[in-house]
Structure formats: structure tokens, C-alpha cells
C-alpha positions in Angstrom: -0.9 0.6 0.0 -2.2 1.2 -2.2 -5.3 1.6 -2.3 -8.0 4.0 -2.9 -8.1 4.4 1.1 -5.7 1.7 1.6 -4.1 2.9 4.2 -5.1 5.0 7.7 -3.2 6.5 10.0 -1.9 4.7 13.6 -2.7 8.0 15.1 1.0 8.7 15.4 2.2 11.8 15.9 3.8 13.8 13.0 7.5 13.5 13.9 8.7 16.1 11.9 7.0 19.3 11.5 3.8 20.2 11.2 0.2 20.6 9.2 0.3 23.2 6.9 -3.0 24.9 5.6 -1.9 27.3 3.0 0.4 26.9 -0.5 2.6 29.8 0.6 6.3 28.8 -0.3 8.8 28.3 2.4 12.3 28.5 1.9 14.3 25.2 2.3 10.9 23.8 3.2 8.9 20.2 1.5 5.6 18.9 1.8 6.0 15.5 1.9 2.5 13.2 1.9 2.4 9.6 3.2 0.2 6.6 4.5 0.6 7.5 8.6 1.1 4.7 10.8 4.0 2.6 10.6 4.3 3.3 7.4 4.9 7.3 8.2 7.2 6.0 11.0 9.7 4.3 9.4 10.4 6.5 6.4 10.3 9.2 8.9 13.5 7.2 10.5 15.0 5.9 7.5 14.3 8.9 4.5 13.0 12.0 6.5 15.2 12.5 8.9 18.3 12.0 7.0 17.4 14.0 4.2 16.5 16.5 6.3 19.9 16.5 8.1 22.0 16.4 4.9 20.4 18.8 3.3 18.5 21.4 6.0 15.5 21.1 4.0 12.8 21.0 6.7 10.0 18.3 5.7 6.7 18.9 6.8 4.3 15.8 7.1 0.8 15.1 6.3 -1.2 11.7 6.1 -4.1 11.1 4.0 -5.3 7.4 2.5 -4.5 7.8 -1.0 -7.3 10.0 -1.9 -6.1 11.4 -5.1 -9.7 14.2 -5.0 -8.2 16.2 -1.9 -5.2 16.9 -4.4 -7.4 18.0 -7.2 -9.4 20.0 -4.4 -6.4 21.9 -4.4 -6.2 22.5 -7.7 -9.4 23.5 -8.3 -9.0 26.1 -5.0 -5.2 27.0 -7.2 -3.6 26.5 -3.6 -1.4 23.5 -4.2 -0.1 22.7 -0.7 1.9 19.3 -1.1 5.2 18.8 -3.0 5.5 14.9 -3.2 3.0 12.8 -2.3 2.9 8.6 -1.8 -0.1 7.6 -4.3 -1.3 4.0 -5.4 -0.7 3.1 -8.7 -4.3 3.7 -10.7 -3.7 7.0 -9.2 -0.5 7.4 -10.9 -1.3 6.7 -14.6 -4.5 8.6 -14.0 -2.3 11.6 -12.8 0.2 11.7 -14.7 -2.0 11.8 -17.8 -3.5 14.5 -16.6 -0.7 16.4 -16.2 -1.0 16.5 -12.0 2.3 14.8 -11.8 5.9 16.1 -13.0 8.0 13.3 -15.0 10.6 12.8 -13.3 14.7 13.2 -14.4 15.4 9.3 -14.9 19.0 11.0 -15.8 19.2 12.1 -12.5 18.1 8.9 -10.8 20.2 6.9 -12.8 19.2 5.1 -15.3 15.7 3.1 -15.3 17.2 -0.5 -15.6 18.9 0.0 -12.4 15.0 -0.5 -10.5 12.5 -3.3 -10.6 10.3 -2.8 -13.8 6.9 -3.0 -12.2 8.3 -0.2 -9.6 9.2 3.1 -11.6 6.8 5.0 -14.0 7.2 7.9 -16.1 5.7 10.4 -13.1 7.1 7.9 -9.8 9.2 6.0 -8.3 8.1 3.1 -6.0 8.0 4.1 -2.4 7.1 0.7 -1.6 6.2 -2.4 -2.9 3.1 -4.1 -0.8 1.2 -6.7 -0.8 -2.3 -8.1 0.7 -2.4 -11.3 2.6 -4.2 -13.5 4.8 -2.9 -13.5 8.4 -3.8 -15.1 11.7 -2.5 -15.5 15.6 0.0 -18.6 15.4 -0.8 -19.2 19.1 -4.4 -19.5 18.9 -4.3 -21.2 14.9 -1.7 -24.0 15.4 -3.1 -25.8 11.9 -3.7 -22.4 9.5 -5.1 -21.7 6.8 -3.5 -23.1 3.6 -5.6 -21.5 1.0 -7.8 -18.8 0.3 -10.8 -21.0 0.1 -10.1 -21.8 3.6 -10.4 -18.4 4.9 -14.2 -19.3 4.2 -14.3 -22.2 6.4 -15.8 -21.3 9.1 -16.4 -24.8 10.2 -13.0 -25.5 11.0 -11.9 -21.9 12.0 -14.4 -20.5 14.0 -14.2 -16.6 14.5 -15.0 -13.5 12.5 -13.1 -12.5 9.7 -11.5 -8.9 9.5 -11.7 -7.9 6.1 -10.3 -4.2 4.4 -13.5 -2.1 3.2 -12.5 -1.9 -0.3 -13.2 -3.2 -3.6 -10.0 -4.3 -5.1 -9.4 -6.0 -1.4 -11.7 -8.4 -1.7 -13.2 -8.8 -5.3 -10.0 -11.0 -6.0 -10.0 -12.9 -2.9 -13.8 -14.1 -3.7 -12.7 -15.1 -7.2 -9.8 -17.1 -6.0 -11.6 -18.9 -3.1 -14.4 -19.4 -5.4 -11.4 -21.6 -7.5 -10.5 -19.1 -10.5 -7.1 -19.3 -11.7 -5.1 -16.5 -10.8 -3.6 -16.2 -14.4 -7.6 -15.9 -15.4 -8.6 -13.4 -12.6 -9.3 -10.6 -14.4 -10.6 -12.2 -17.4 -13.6 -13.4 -14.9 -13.5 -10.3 -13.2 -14.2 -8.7 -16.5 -17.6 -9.8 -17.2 -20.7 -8.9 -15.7 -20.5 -12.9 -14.8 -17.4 -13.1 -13.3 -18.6 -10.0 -10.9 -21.7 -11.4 -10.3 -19.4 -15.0 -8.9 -17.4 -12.6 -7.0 -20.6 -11.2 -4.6 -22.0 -14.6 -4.9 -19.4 -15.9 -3.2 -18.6 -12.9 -1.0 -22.5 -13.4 -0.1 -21.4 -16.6 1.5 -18.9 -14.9 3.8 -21.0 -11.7 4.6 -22.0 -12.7 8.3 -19.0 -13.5 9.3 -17.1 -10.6 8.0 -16.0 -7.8 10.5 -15.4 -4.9 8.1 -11.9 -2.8 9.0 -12.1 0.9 7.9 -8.5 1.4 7.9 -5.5 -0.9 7.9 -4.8 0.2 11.5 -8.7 -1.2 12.4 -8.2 -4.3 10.9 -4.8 -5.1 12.4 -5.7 -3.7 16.3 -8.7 -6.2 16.0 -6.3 -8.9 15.1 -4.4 -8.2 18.1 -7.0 -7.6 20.2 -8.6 -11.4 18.8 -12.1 -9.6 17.6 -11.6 -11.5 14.2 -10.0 -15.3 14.2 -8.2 -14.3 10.6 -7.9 -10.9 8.8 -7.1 -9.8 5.2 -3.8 -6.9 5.6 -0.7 -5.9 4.4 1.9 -7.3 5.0 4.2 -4.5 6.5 1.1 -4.0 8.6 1.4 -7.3 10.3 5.0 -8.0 10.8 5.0 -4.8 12.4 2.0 -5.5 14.9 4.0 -8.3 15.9 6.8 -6.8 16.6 5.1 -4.1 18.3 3.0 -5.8 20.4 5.3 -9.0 21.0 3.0 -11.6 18.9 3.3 -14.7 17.0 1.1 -12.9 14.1 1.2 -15.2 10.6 0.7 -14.4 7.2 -0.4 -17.3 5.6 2.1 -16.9 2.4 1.2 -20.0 0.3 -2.3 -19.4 0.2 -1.2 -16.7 -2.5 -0.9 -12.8 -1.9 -1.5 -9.8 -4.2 1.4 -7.2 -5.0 0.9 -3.9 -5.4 3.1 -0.5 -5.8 3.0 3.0 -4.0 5.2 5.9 -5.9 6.7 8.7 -4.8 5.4 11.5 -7.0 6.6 15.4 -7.8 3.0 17.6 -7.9 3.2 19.6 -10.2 2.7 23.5 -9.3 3.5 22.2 -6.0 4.9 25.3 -3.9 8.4 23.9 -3.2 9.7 22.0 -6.7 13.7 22.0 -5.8 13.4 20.3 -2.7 10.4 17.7 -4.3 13.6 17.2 -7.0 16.4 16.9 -4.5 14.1 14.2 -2.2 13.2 12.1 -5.0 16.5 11.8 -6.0 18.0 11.2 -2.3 15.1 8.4 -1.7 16.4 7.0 -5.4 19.8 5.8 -3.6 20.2 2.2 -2.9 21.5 2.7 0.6 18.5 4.8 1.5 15.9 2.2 0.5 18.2 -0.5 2.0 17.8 1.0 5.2 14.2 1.8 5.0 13.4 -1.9 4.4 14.4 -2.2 8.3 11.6 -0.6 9.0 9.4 -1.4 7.1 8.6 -4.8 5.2 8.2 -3.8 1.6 9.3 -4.1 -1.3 11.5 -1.1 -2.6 12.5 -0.5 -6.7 16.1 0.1 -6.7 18.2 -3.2 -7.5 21.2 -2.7 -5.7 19.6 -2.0 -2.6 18.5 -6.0 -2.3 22.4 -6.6 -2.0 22.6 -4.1 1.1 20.4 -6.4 2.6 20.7 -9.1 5.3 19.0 -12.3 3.9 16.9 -12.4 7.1 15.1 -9.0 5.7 15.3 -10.5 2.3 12.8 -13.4 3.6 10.4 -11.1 5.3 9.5 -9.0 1.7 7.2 -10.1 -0.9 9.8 -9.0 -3.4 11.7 -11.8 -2.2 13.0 -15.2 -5.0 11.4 -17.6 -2.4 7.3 -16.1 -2.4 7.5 -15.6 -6.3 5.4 -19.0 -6.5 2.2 -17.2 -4.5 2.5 -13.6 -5.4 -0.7 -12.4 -7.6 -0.5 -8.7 -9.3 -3.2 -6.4 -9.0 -3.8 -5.0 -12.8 -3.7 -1.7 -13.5 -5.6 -1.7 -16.5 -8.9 -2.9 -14.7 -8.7 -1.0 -11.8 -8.2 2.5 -13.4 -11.5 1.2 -15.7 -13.4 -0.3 -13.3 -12.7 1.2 -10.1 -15.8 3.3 -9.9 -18.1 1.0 -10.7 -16.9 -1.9 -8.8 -16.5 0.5 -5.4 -20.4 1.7 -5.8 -21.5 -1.7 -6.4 -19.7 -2.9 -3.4 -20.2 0.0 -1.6 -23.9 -0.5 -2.0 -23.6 -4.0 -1.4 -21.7 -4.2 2.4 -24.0 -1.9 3.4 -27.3 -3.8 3.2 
């Protein structure tokens, strides 16, 4: 998720295979680059390993946070390391007009009416479809939050709040708690105005926020009850609780933002066939079916959804019921504003 640095690793180990430092080609071999943590963990259940055994194509993990400049590193060096990578959205319109990205065989996939619109793009296919939300410990916050204006009061829920360091986490959270209409977010956010309301209001929050570096950060120090609520995704917290045996709650009606990761094909990567023959064994309904068990987002093909038990239905932002809440993060501004917005913030949390 998306996400600039959106997400961080767990500090899990790499389950299958290991780092590679050099673009030499290996035979039968794929580079295969994802978000670490539980994230890494559950497509390494659900996609790596059985790809892996019905084909003998050995997939070699790496983690990284989105950062789309260590692949152009690479091609600057000409040692293109990584075959298919999980990248944020900006990241894929941005590559994919550049040429970084391969455009994928939608013949081969099956045809593109057969996904979720928002979820497939000329160089990817979703990997997962995520969203940010406001969570809290159900056992310590009996009354919870409602809205996102409440995640401000600080009156009535005392604590710190554990907020992702990044831009597009928080810009749109300000706006709505400040009262801006979600179908007029980024009109506000737009103007010089509208930014200036956003650090206006974020000004107000400031000495209560407890900045997470990582996704992992944030969430540990939910657990751990540094912060009293924390902005996350939402994979990210049904699986602490899980994990860790918790009554963690995201607080759905306050309203959440939905974003998409895509699998994409690099192009000059050193291992193409296999990149092909993964993307289109991760295309299958019955493989995205059974990664949602893992793993609480969103996936793009429609027929997985009727593999489903309702129960896992419930718990994805994809699902009929959350429609009411769910916000969309726009492209558009992010792959034009992006820059700016992060040094302005960047400057601004650190002061």
C-alpha cells in the first residue's frame, strides 16, 4: 500500500530464496518484489509457493517500500535485477509511460471485463486493493471514534495518535476532519488554500501525533498502547489482531481511503518468461481467492469474490456493505502533486 514508502517490512524472513545482487539471468528463476511483512507472508503462502511448485520456477524475494528510484537506479547502472515488482499506483502510470513497465497480454489473462475496473491497467494487474483507516483497541475504547473529526478529540480520547509519515496519509484526513466533503477533496486540495486548511488543521493535531515510519511501526505501537488511535491499513490491523490475540478496531464508518498495488512486468528485467507465466498464474480467480485468506484486501479478478466465504467478504474494503465510507485516492493529483506536497510536509513534521 501503496504508497510512496507505504509499506515496511515485519522483519520477516524471506521464505523463499534469497537476495540477489547482480542482473545475471538464472534459468527457471524470478525476481519477485513485494511490501514485506504480512503482506510478503501471505502471498508467499498463497501465490509463491504454489507457483513455484507447479511450475519449478524458483522465486527469489526482495522487499522494498514502493520506492520506484531504486528501480531506475538500476537502470541507470543497466543491471536490471527484479522481474515483477508490487508498485503503488502513481508509480504505475508514471512507469508505464516511461516505458519501465511491459504491457501486459490482457489475451492471456483473459479478458479485462473479467477484473474490477479501478484494479487492472495497461502495465498491471492489482496485487491488492488496500485501504487507510482509523483503528483503535476495542478493549481500552468501549465508545470509538465515529468520525474523522473525532480522531482530533483529544478531550474525550486521551492518548497519542500514531499517524503514517506520508503525505497522501494524512493531507486527506486533515481536509475531511476539517469538514470538506469527500466528493470536494481534491478540489480543496488543489489550491494553494485548500493546502494551507490541510496544515492548519494538521497544526492542531501536531503534539499529539506520534509519527510511524513504517506500517509495521505504527501498528506494533498500537499493540504495544504507545498511541490511543492510529491511522493504518487495513490488512495491517486485522492481522495484528490476529497475531497477537487482540480486539483491534477499524473504525469503518468514519470513512476510509482505497487505494491499488499492481503487479508489474520490468521491462529488461533479466527473467521475462517466468515474469509472464507469474502474472498470468496470480490472474486466476482461485489464486486470488485463496490469497484473500491471508490477507485482507481487495483483489481485481471478479470471480474470485464468489470463491469466497461471506465471512472474508465482510472483512475487505471491496466489500457491497463499506461502499457507503470508502474514499478514492486520485491518481491524477498525486502523480502532479506528489513532490511538492511530500517536501512541504516533509519540511513541516520536522519543525
Amino acid at each position: 500500500m501503496r504508497k510512496a514508502a507505504f509499506f515496511a517490512t515485519l522483519g520477516l524472513a524471506l521464505g523463499a530464496g534469497v537476495m540477489v545482487s547482480d542482473g545475471a539471468h538464472a534459468e527457471g528463476q524470478l525476481v519477485a518484489v513485494g511490501w514485506g511483512g504480512v503482506w510478503q507472508d501471505a502471498y508467499r503462502k498463497a501465490v509463491f509457493e504454489p507457483f513455484m511448485k507447479e511450475t519449478g520456477i524458483k522465486i527469489v524475494e526482495e522487499e522494498f517500500g514502493g520506492e520506484y528510484a531504486k528501480l531506475t537506479s538500476q537502470i541507470e547502472a543497466g543491471r536490471v535485477t527484479w522481474d515483477v515488482a508490487a508498485f503503488e499506483s502513481p508509480q504505475v502510470i508514471q512507469g508505464c509511460d516511461e516505458g519501465t513497465f511491459v504491457k501486459l497480454d490482457w489475451d492471456a489473462m483473459g479478458s479485462r471485463d473479467k477484473y474490477l475496473d479501478y484494479a487492472i491497467h495497461d502495465c498491471g494487474i492489482g496485487s491488492d486493493v488496500w485501504s487507510t483507516v482509523m483503528a483503535y483497541d476495542g478493549d481500552k475504547i468501549q465508545d470509538g471514534p465515529k468520525s474523522w473529526a473525532d480522531f482530533w478529540n483529544v478531550e474525550k480520547w486521551p492518548g497519542k495518535r500514531g499517524v503514517y509519515k506520508d503525505a497522501r496519509f494524512v493531507l486527506e484526513i486533515a481536509l475531511v476532519a476539517d469538514g470538506v466533503a469527500p466528493g470536494d477533496l481534491y478540489k480543496v486540495l488543489g489550491t494553494k488554500e485548500g493546502m494551507d486548511r490541510a496544515f492548519k488543521k494538521l497544526d492542531e493535531l501536531k503534539p499529539h501525533i506520534l509519527w510511524a515510519e513504517s506500517a509495521a511501526d505504527g501498528i506494533q505501537r498500537l499493540v504495544a498502547g504507545d498511541v490511543a488511535m492510529a491511522v493504518n491499513f487495513n490488512a495491517r490491523v486485522t492481522g495484528a489482531a490476529k497475531e497477537n490475540n487482540r480486539n483491534l478496531v477499524i473504525a469503518w464508518p468514519a470513512g476510509f481511503w482505497v487505494g491499488t498495488d499492481y503487479w508489474v512486468q520490468i521491462a529488461d528485467g533479466p527473467n521475462p518468461d517466468s515474469a509472464k507465466k507469474f502474472l498470468e498464474f496470480y490472474s486466476r480467480p482461485e489464486v486470488q481467492a485463496e490469497l484473500v485468506k491471508h490477507l485482507s484486501y481487495g483483489v481485481p479478478a471478479k470471480a474470485a469474490y464468489d470463491l469466497m466465504s461471506e465471512e472474508i467478504k465482510r472483512g475487505l474494503p471491496t466489500s457491497p456493505d463499506k461502499a457507503q465510507w470508502a474514499m478514492s485516492y486520485s491518481d491524477d493529483f498525486w502523480v502532479e502533486h506528489q513532490a511538492a506536497a511530500n517536501e512541504r510536509f516533509n519540511a513541516w513534521a520536522s519543525q
